[in-house]
C-alpha positions as CSV (number, residue, x, y, z in Angstrom):
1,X,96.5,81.3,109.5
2,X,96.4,81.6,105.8
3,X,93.1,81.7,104.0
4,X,92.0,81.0,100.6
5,X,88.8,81.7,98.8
6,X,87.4,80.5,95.5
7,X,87.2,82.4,92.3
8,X,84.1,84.3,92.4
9,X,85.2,86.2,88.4
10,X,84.1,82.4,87.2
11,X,81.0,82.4,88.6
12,X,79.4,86.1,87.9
13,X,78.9,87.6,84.1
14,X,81.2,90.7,83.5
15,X,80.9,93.3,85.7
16,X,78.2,95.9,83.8
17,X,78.7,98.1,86.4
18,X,81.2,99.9,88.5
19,X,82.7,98.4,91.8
20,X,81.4,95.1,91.1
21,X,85.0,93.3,90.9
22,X,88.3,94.5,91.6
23,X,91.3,92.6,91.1
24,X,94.7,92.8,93.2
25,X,98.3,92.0,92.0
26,X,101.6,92.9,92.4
27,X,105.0,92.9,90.4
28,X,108.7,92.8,91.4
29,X,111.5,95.2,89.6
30,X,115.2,95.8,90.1
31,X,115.8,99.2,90.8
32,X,119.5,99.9,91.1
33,X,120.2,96.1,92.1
34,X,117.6,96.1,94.7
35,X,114.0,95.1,94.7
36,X,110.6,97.5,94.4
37,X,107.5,96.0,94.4
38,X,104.2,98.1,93.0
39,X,100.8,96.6,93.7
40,X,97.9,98.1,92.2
41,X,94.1,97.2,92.2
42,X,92.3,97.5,88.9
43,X,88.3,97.7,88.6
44,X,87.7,94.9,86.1
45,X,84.7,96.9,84.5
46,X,86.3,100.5,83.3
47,X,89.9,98.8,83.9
48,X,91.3,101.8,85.9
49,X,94.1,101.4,88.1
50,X,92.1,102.6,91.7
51,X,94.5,101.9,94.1
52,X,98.1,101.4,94.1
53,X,101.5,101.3,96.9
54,X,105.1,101.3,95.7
55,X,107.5,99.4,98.3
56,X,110.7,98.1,98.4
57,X,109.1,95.1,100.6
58,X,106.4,92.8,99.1
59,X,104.8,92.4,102.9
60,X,101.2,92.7,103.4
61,X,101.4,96.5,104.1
62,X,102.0,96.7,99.9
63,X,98.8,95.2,98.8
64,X,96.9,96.6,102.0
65,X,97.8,100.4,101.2
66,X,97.0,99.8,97.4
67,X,93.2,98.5,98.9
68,X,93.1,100.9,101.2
69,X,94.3,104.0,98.8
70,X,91.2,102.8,96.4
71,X,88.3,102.2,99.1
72,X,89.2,105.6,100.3
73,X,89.0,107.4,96.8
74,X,86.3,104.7,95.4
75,X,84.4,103.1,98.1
76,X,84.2,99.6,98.2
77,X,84.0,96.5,95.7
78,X,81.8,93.6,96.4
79,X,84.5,91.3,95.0
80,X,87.7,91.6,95.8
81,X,90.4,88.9,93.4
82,X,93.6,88.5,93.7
83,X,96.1,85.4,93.8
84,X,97.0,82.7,96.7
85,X,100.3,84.9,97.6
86,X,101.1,84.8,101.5
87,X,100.2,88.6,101.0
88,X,96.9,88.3,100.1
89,X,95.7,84.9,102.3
90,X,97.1,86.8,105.7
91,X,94.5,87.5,108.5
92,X,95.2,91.3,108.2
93,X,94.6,91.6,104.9
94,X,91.5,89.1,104.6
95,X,90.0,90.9,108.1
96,X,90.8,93.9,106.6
97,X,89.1,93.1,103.3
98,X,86.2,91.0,104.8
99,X,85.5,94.2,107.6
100,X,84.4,96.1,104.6
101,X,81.8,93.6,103.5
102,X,84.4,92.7,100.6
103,X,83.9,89.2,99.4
104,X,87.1,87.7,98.7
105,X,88.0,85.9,95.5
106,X,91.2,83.6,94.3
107,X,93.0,82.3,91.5
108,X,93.9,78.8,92.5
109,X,97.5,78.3,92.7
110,X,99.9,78.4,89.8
111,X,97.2,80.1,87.7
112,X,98.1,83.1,86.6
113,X,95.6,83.5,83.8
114,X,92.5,83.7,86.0
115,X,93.7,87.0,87.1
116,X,94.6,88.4,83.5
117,X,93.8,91.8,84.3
118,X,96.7,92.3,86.1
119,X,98.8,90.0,84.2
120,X,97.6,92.2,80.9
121,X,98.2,95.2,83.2
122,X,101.7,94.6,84.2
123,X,103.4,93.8,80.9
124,X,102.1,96.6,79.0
125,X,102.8,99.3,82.2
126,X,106.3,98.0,82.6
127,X,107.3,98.4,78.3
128,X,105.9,102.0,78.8
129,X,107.4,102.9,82.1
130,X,110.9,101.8,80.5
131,X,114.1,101.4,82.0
132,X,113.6,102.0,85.3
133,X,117.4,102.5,86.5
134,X,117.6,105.7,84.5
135,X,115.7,107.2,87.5
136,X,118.5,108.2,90.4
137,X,116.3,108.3,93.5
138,X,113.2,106.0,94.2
139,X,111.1,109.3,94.6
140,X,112.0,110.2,91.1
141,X,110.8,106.3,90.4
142,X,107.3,106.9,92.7
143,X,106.7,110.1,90.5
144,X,107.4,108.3,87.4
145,X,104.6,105.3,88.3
146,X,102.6,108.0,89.4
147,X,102.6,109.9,86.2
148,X,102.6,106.6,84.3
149,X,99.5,105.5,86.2
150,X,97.7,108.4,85.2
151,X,98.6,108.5,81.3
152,X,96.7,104.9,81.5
153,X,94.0,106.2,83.3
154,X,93.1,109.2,81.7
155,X,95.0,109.6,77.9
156,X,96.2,105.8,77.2
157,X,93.6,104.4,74.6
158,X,92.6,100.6,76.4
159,X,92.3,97.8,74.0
160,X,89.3,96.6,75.1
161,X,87.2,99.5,75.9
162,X,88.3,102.0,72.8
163,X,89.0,104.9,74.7
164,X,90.9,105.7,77.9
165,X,88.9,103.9,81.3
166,X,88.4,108.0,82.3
167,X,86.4,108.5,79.0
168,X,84.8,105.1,79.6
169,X,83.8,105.8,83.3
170,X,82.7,109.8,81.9
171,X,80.5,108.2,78.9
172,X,78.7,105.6,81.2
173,X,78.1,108.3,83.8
174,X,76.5,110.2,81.1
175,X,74.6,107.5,79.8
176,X,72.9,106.0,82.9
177,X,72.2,109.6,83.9
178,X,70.4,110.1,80.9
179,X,68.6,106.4,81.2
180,X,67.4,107.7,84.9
181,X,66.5,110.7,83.8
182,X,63.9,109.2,81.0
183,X,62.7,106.7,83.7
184,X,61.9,109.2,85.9
C-alpha cells in the first residue's frame, strides 16, 4: 500500500549542516528511441549529487540504488524528500528508508516546485550532458553521467554556493574544525 508523508523542507530552516535533508528525483530521456531513467539524491545543504542509479526501468530498484549508493558512501540523512511518484510511496522503498531512521518527506502532488533542487538539478545537468544519442552503447551513456556527475561535484561553479559543492563541503570542514578547535 502506497504511503505519503508531509513536506518536512517547509517546516525546518535551511539545512546549516551536512546530512540534514536530502532530496530524491528522477528524470526520463530517450536514448536511441528507448527510455533511461537517472535518479539521483542531492544533499540540499552543499548541493552534491550523493547518490545516483541509471536504469532503463523507472521501478523502485532506480530510486532505491541511488539511496542506497549515498547511505553507503555518506551515511544517512534525517530527512529524506522526494515526490508522490509510485516509486517513492512503495513499502520497499519507504521500509527501506524508514529502517534507517530516515524520516520521510513529500511534495504534495502536482508540485513540482517544492522539490526545486532536483527540478534546478535536472535542467542544468541535461543542457551540459548534451545530446545524448551521440553515445552508441548505454555504457558509453553510464560513463558519460558519471563523468558529468563529477564535473558538478567537484569543478562546476554552483550558483548558489559560489564555488563547486566539493570546495563548499572542503571550506566548511575547515571551518568548523577550526571553530572546535578554539572551543576546545
Amino acid at each position: 500500500m502506497a504511503r505519503t508523508y508531509p513536506n518536512l523542507l517547509q517546516l525546518i530552516p535551511f539545512p546549516s549542516q551536512a546530512n540534514v535533508a536530502w532530496v530524491s528525483d528522477f528524470t526520463q530521456w530517450s536514448f536511441h528511441g528507448k527510455a533511461v531513467y537517472l535518479a539521483t539524491v542531492v544533499n540540499i545543504f552543499n548541493r552534491k549529487i550523493v547518490g545516483w542509479c541509471l536504469l532503463t526501468t523507472h521501478a523502485v530498484q532506480l530510486p532505491l540504488t541511488a539511496l542506497m549508493n549515498a547511505v553507503e558512501k555518506y551515511g544517512r540523512p534525517q530527512i529524506l524528500h522526494s515526490d508522490q511518484g509510485s516509486e517513492y510511496t512503495g513499502k520497499i522503498y519507504t521500509v527501506f528508508a524508514e529502517s534507517l531512521g530516515i524520516r520521510l518527506s513529500m511534495s504534495k502532488k502536482g508540485s513540482p516546485w517544492e522539490n526545486g533542487y532536483q527540478e534546478s538539478f535536472y535542467s542544468q545537468f541535461e543542457v551540459d550532458l548534451g545530446d545524448l544519442n551521440r553515445f552508441k552503447t548505454l555504457g558509453e551513456l553510464a560513463v558519460a553521467v558519471y563523468q558529468q556527475i563529477y564535473y558538478y561535484n567537484n569543478q562546476r561553479i554552483h550558483t548558489k554556493l559560489k564555488m563547486p559543492p566539493a570546495l563548499f563541503v572542503e571550506r566548511q570542514q575547515v571551518l568548523t574544525t577550526n571553530y572546535l578547535s578554539v572551543k576546545v
